[in-house]
C-alpha positions in Angstrom: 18.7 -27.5 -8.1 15.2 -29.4 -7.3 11.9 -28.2 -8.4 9.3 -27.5 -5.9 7.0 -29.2 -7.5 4.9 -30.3 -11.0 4.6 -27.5 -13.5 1.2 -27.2 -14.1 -0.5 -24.0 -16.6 -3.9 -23.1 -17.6 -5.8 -20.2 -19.0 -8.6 -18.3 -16.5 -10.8 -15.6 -17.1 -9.3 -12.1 -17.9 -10.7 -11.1 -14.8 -9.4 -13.1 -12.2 -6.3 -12.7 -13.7 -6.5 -9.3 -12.9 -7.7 -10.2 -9.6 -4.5 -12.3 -9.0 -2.2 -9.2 -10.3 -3.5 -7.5 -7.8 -3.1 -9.9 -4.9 0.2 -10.5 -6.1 1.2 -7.1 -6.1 -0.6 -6.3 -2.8 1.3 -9.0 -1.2 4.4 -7.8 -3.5 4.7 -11.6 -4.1 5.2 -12.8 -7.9 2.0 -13.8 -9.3 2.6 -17.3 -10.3 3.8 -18.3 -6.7 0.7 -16.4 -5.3 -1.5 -18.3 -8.0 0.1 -21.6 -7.1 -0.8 -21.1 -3.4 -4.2 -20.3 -4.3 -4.9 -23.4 -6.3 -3.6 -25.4 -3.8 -5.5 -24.1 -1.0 -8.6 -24.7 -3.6 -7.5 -28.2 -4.8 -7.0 -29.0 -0.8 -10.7 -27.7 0.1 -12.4 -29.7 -2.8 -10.2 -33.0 -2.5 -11.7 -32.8 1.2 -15.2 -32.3 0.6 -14.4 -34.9 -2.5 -13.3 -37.4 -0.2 -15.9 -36.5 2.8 -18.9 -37.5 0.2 -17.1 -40.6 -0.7 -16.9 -41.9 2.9 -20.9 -40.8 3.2 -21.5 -42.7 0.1 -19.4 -45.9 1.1 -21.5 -46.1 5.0 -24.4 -45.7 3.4 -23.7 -48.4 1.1 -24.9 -46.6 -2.6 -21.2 -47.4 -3.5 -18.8 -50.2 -2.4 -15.1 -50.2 -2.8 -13.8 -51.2 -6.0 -11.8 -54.5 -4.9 -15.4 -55.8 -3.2 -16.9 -55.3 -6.4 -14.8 -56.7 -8.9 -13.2 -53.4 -9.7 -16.1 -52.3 -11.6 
């Protein structure tokens, strides 16, 4: 049997926990499933804006790729 993917765990606030319970059950999907897809629809948004500023930054030449600097 193969994993769908990295197991991954961390604590949030007692009330977006209950937030999720209810999602979850409103969807009558298991909470950690419904959890997982939320994170990665959040960890998809930020890595985009994340690599969006980068690009910016690079054009505009306040920061220059690590191998053209000496990897500092």
């Amino acid at each position: 049997m193969s994993l769908r993917g990295k197991d991954f765990r961390c604590e949030i606030d007692p009330a977006l926990h209950e937030h999720l319970r209810i999602m979850a059950e409103f969807h009558d999907s298991d909470m950690g499933q419904l959890g997982a897809k939320l994170l990665e629809k959040a960890i998809c948004g930020e890595f985009h804006e994340f690599k969006l500023l980068a690009q910016r930054l690079e054009r505009s030449g306040i920061v220059r790729k690590a191998a053209e600097n000496g990897g500092t």
